[in-house]
C-alpha positions in Angstrom: 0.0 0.0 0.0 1.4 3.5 -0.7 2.2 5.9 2.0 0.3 9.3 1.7 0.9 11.5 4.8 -0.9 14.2 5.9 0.9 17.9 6.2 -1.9 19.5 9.2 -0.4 22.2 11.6 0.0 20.1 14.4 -0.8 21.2 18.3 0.4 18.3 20.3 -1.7 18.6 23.1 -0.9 17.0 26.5 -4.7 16.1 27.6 -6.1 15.6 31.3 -7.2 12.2 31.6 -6.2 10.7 28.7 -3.0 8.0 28.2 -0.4 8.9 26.6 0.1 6.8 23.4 3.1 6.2 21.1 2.6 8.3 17.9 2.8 6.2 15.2 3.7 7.2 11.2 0.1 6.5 9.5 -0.7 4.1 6.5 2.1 1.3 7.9 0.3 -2.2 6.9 1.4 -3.6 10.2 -0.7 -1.3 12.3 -3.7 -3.7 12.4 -1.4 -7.0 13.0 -2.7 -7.1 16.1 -6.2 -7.4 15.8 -8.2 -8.7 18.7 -5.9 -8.3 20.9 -7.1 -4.8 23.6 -3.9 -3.2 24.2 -4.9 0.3 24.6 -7.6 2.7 26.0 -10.2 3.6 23.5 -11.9 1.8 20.9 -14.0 3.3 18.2 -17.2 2.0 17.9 -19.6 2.0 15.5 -23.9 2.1 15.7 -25.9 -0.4 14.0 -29.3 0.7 13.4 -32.2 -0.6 11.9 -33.1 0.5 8.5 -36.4 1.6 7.0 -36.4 -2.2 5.4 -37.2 -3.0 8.5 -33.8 -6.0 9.5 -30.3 -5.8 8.8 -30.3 -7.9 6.1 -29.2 -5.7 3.1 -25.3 -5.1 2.2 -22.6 -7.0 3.8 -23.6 -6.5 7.4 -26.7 -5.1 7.2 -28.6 -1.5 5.9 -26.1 1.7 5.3 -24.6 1.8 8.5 -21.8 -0.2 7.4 -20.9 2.7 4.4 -17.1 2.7 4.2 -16.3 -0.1 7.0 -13.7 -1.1 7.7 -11.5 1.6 6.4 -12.5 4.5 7.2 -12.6 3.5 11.0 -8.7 1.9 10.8 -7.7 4.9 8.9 -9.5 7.4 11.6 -7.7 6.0 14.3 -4.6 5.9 12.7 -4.9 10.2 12.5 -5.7 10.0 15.9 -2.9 8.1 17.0 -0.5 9.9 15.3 -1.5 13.8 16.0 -3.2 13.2 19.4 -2.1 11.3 23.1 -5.2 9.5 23.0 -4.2 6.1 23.0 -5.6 3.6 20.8 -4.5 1.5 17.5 -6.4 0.9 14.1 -7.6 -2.6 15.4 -9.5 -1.3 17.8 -12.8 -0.4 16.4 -16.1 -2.2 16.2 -19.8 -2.4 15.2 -22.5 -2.6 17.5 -26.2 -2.7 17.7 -27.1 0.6 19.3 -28.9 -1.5 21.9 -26.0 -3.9 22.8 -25.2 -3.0 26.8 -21.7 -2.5 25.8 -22.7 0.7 24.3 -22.4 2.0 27.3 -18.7 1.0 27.8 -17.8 4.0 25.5 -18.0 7.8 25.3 -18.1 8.3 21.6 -20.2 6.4 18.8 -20.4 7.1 14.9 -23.5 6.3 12.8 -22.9 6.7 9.2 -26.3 8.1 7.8 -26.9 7.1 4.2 -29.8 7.3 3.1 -30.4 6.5 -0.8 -33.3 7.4 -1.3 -35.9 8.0 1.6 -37.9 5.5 2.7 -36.7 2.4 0.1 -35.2 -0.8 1.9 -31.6 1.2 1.0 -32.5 3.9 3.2 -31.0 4.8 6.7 -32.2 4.6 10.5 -35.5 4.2 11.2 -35.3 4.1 15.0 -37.4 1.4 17.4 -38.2 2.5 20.7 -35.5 0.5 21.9 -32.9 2.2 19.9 -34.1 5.4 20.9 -34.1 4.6 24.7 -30.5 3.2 24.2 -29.3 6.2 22.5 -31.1 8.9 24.9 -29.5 6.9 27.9 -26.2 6.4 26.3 -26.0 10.6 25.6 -27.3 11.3 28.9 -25.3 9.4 30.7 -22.5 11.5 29.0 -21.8 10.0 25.8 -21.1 11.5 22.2 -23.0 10.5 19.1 -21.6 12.0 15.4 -23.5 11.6 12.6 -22.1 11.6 9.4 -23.0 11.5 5.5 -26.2 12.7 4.5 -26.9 15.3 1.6 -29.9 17.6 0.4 -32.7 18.8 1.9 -34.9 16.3 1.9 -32.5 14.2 4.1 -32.1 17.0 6.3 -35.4 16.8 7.1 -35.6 13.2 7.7 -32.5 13.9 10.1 -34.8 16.2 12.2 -37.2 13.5 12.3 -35.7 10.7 13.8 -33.2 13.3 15.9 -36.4 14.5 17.0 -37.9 10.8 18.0 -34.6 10.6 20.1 -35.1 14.3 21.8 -38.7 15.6 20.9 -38.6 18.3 23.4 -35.0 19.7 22.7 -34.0 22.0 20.1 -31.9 20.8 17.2 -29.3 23.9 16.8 -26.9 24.8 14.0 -23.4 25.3 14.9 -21.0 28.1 13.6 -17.2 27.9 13.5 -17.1 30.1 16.9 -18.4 27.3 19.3 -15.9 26.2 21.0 -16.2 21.7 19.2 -14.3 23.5 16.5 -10.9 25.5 18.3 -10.7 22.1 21.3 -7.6 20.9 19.4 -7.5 22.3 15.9 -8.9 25.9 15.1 -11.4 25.1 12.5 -13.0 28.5 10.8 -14.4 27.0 7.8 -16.7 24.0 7.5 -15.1 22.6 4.8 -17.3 19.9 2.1 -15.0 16.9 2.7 -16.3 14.9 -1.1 -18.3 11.8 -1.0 -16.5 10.0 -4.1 -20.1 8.7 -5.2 -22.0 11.7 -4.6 -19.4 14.5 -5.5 -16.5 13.4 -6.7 -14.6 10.9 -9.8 -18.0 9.2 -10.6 -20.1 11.9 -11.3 -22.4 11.9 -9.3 -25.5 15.0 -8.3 -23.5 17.9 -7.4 -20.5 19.9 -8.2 -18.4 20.7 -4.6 -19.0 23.4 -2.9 -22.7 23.9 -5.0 -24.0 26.6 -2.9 -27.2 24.6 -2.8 -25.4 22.0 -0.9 -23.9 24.2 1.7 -22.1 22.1 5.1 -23.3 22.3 8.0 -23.4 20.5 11.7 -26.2 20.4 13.7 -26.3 19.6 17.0 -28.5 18.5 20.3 -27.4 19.9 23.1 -27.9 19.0 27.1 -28.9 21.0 29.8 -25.7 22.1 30.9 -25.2 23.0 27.3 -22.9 20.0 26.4 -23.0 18.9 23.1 -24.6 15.7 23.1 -25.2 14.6 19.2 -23.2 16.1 16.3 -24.9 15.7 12.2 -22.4 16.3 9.4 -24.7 17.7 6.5 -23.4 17.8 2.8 -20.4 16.4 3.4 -18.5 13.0 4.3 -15.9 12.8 6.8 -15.8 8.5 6.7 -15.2 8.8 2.5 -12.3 11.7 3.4 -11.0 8.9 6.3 -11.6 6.0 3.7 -9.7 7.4 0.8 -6.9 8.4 2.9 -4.6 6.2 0.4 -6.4 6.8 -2.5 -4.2 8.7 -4.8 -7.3 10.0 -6.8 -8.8 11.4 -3.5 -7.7 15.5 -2.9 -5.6 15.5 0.5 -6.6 18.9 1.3 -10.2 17.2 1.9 -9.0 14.1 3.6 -7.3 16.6 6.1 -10.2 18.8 6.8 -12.0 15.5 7.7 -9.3 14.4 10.6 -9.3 17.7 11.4 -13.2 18.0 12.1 -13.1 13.8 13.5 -10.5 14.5 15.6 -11.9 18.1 17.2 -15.0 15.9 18.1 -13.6 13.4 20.0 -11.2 15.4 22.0 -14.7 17.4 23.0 -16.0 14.2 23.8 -12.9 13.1 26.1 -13.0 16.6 27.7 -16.5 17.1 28.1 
């Protein structure tokens, strides 16, 4: 595999709490050697919902949770290893059903959202009352959901619907650059539209980047102490810009703007 490293103006931050892990060079084929085998602190860990086709039966695994598994997870925590202290390895990520009790072993979970197109059995989360019990717990309780990869307004709205069966009597809010999920490691000003490779980049696909009608944005639910609770990435992709990491047709400038973003999230989950 060929190496393609990342240039990112790097803030080595020594944080509270948090082991202190050996920084690795990403992209080495050895990394995941290991596998199985729970060596270090945090573990990435992935929600499996149930679709609007009602089981998990479609895809390798199940509905569009699984977009861009495995890789984009062993490539996220290889950026993490290397630029943070947070320590962890690229084997140590999984997939779990959002109402598995060892959801509530972790701080941090990430749902891929896909949903192609509304409502057919390819579609995204259509969340059970169990799910939605799980998920309000697990973010109570202080935990940190990101959503990620959905696009247009129609999808939007179906994000405020099942956010909404989650939360129906909290506000779902719009964050700017200025709150503070975007300066907790790296200073992030501008929402950049990290490319979906099916949707916006090398196969053609609906829109042109950075289409004003496709603006990003990140919404978010927030507690009552004003802690971000849930985090949704609209019109743009950060697992494609973790996934294509070594994909030399893939721009870097967007793969970096998506560890940027990842990592800003979970060091706000770790510190908050």
């Amino acid at each position: 595999m060929k190496q393609r490293f990342f240039f990112l103006p790097l803030t080595l931050l020594l944080l509270s709490g948090l082991s202190q892990g050996q920084v690795m060079q990403l992209g080495s084929d050895e990394d995941v050697s290991i596998y199985g085998t729970d060596l270090t602190d945090f573990r990435w860990v992935r929600g499996v919902y149930r679709n609007h086709s009602g089981s998990f039966s479609y895809r390798r695994r199940g509905g569009w949770w699984d977009t861009d598994y495995p890789d984009s997870d062993q490539n996220f925590l290889r950026g993490v290893q290397r630029y943070t202290n947070v320590d962890t390895n690229p084997a140590n990520h999984e997939y779990i059903a959002l109402t598995d009790p060892k959801l509530f072993e972790n701080i941090f979970l990430y749902m891929n959202w896909k949903r192609v197109p509304i409502g057919s059995s390819l579609s995204g989360p259509d969340f059970q009352p169990d799910e939605i019990e799980a998920l309000r717990e697990f973010m109570f309780r202080g935990g940190f959901v990101l959503v990620d990869d959905f696009w247009g307004e129609p999808h939007l709205d179906d994000m405020f619907v099942e956010m909404g069966k989650i939360f129906p009597d909290r506000e779902i809010i719009k964050l700017d650059t200025s709150h503070e999920i975007f300066h907790t490691f790296f200073d992030i000003n501008e929402l950049a539209q990290v490319p979906g490779r099916m949707v916006t980049w090398d196969y053609g696909g609906f829109m042109n980047l950075n289409d004003p009608s496709y603006p990003p944005e990140v919404y978010a639910v927030l507690d009552d102490d004003g802690r971000v609770m849930m985090v949704a990435n609209y019109n743009t992709d950060l697992g494609d810009g973790w996934e294509h990491t070594f994909y030399e047709g893939y721009p870097t400038k967007y793969t970096n703007e998506a560890y940027k973003i990842g990592i800003n999230f979970l060091i706000y989950a770790f510190s908050h």
